[in-house]
C-alpha positions in Angstrom: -23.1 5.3 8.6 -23.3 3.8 4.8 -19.9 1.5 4.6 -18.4 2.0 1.2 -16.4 -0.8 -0.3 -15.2 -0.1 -4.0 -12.7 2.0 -5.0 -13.1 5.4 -3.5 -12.7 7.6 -6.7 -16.2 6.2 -7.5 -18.1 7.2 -5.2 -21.7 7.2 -7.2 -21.0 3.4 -7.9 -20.4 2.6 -3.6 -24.4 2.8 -2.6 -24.9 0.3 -4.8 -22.1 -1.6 -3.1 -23.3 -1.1 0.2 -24.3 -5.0 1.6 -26.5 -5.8 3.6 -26.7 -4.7 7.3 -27.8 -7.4 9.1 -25.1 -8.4 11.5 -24.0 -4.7 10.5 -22.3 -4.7 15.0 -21.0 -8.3 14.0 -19.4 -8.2 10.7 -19.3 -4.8 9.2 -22.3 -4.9 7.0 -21.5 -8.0 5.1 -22.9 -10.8 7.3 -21.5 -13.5 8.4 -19.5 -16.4 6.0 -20.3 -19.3 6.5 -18.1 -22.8 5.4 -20.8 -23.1 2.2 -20.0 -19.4 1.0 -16.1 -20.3 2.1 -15.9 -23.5 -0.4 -14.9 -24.5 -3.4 -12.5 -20.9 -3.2 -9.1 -22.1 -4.6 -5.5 -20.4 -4.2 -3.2 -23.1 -5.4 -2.0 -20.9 -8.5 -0.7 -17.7 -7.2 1.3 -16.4 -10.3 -0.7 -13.5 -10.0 0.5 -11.8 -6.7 3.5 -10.2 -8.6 2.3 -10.2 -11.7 2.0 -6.5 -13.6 -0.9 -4.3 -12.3 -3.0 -1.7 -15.0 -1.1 1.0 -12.5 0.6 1.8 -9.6 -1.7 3.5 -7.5 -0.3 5.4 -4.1 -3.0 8.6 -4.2 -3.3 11.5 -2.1 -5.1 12.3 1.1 -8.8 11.7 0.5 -11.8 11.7 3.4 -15.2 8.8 3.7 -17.5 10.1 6.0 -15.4 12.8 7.3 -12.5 10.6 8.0 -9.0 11.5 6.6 -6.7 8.7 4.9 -3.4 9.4 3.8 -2.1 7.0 2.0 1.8 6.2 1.4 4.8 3.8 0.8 6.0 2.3 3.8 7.6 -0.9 3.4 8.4 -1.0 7.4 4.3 -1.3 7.5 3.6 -3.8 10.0 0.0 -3.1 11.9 -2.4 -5.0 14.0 -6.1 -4.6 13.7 -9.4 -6.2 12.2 -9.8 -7.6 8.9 -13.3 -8.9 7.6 -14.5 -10.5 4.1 -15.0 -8.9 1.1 -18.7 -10.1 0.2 -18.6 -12.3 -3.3 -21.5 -10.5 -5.1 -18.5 -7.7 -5.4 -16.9 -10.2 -8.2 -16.2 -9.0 -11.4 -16.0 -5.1 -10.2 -12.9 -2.4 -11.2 -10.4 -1.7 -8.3 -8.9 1.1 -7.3 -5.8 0.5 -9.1 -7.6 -1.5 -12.4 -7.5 -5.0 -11.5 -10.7 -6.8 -11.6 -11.7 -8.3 -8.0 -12.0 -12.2 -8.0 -13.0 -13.6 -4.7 -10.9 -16.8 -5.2 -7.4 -15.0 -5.5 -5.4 -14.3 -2.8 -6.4 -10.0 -2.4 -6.8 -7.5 0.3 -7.5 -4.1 0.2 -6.1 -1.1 2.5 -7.1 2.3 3.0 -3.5 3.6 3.3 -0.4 0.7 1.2 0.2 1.4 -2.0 -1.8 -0.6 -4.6 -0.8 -3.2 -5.8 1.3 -4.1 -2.5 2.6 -8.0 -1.2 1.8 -8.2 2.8 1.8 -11.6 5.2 -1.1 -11.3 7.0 -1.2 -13.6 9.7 -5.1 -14.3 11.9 -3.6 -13.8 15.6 -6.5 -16.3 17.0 -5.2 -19.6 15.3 -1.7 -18.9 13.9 -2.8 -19.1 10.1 -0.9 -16.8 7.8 -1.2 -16.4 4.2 0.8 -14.0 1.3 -2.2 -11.7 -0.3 -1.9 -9.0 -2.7 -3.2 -5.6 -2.1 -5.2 -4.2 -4.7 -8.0 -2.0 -3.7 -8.9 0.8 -1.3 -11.1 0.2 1.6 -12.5 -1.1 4.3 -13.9 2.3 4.9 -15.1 1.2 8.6 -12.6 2.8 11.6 -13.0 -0.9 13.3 -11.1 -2.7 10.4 -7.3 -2.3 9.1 -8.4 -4.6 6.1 -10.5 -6.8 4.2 -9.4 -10.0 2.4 -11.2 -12.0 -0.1 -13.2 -15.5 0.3 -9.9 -17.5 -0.7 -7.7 -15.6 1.6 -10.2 -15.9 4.6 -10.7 -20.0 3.6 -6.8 -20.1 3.8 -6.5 -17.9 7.0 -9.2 -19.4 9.0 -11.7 -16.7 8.7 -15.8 -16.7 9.0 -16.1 -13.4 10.8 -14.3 -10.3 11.7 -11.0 -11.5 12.9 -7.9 -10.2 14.4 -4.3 -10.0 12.1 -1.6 -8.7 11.8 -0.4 -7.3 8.6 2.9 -7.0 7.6 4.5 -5.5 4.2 6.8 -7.9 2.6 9.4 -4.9 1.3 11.2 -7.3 -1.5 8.0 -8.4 -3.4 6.4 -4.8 -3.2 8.8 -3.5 -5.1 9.2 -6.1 -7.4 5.5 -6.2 -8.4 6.1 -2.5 -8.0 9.0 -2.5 -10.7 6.8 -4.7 -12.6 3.8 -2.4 -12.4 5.7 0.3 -13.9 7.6 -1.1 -16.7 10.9 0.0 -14.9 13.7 -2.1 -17.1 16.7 -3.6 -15.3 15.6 -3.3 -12.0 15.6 -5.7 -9.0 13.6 -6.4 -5.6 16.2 -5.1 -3.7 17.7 -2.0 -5.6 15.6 0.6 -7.6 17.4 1.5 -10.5 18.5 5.5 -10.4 18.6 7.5 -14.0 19.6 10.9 -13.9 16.7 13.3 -15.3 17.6 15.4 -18.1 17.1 18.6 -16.4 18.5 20.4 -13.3 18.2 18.5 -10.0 17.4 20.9 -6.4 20.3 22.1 -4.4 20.8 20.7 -1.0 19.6 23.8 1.4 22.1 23.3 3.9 20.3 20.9 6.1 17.9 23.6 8.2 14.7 23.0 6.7 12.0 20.8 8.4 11.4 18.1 5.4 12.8 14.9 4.7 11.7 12.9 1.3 11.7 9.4 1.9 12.5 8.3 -1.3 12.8 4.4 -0.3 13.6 1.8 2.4 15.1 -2.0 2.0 16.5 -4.6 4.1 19.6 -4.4 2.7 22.2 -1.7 4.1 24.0 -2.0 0.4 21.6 -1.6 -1.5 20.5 1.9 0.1 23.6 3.2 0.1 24.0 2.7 -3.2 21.0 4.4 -3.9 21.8 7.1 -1.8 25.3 7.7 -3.9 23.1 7.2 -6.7 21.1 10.4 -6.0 23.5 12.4 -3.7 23.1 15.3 -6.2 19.4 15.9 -4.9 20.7 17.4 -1.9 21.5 16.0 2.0 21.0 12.2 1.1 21.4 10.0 4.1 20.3 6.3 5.4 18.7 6.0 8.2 18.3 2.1 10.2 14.7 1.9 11.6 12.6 -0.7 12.7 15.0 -3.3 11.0 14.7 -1.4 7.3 17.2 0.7 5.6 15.9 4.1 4.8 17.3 6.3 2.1 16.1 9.5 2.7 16.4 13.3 1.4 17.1 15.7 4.9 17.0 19.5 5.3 15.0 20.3 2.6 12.7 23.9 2.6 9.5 23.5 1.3 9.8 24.5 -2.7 13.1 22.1 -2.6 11.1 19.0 -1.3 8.2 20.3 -3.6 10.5 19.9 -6.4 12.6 16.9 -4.9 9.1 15.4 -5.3 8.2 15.8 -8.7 11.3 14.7 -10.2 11.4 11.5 -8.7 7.9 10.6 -9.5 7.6 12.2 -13.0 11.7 11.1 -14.4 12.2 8.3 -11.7 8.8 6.8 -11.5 9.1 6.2 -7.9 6.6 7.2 -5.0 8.3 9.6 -2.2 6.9 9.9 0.9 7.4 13.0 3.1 8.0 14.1 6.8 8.2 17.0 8.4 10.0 17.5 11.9 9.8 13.6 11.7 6.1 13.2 10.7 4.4 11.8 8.0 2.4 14.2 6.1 0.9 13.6 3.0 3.6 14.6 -0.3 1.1 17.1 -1.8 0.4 19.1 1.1 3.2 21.2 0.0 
């Protein structure tokens, strides 16, 4: 199997991405880094983890090699798996969401967060954690979660495939998020809500199998004041899981969350996510 490693929407440019595969078992096809390919990476000035992005890139469900990713917002994310290195020759070379890749920042890339997205990841062998900033799709190998670049793996303790955890830190997404998008007057913590100029859907009486997840925070306040915010969308509740608040859209038939959908990505400029009977799916399989 040919690992690609570039942004997926170009996929003529990812066979001539394609490393090496000597040590393919070992390291994923890049080989392994040594402490000469490791030094001289520096990560003191990190001004750029929430700095503006070209876009905000979230995508729908795409397949590498037969394998189906669906990617979404989910600032409860918090995973455990492999991460390797993201080779150096790949310097200088588009992401998925327009940044250019610079192996001596702090970056990652996922095959699922949102892009650009703040996680902790943290290598589970020596303890080592570090804050890295999302910005390209990938690894597109079933063994890894994530690949992080030559100054992330210098500060996490890396020279192979290791195991991490990875963690989304919720507040700094959406402020890079916020940033991304040019959304004025907004915070961390609370999106701002305008009303869009034309009709909003009608709540369907609470029967129908989706739920929009239109966003989750720490902070029980700041949901439910989102959730007044938009209570004219339909059922709007707040659900408390796995430590996050979750504002959330319930009931909805399919053409309602269709259209719940659209208006908060085209007059809100926020990313929904949707369930149905309490399972992710992806947004625009409806």
């Amino acid at each position: 199997m040919k690992l690609y490693y570039i942004p997926f929407l170009i996929l003529p440019l990812a066979l001539a991405a394609c490393s090496d595969t000597t040590n393919k078992d070992k390291y994923g096809g890049y080989g392994e880094m040594t402490e000469e390919s490791l030094s001289g990476a520096s990560y003191d000035n990190n001004s750029y983890l929430l700095a503006p992005a070209p876009k905000y890139h979230v995508g729908s469900a795409y397949k590498v090699d037969d394998i189906q990713y669906t990617p979404m917002e989910d600032m409860s994310y918090n995973q455990t798996g492999i991460a390797g290195i993201i080779p150096n020759d790949l310097n200088g070379t588009k992401t998925t969401n327009g940044e250019v890749f610079n192996s001596e920042q702090l970056v990652a890339t996922s095959k699922v967060l949102p892009l650009p997205s703040i996680v902790r990841v943290t290598n589970l062998d020596n303890g080592n954690s570090a804050v890295l900033r999302v910005n390209n799709r990938g690894p597109f190998v079933n063994s890894r979660i994530m690949d992080v670049s030559t100054a992330a793996a210098k500060k996490l303790g890396m020279t192979g495939q290791t195991k991490v955890q990875v963690q989304v830190l919720a507040e700094q997404s959406l402020a890079v998020k916020n940033a991304t998008l040019g959304v004025g007057g907004m915070t961390a913590e609370e999106p701002e809500y305008r009303p869009a100029p034309q009709p909003q859907p009608a709540a369907t009486g609470g029967t129908g199998p989706y739920t929009v997840q239109v966003a989750a925070f720490y902070s029980e306040d700041s949901a439910q004041a989102l959730a007044r915010r938009i209570s004219n969308l339909g059922n709007v509740r707040v659900d408390n899981e796995g430590g996050m608040h979750k504002v959330r859209v319930v009931g909805l038939d399919a053409p309602t969350a269709r259209r719940t959908i659209d208006t908060l990505r085209h007059n809100e400029a926020m990313s929904p996510g949707l369930l149905k009977d309490g399972r992710w799916i992806n947004a625009d399989s409806i």
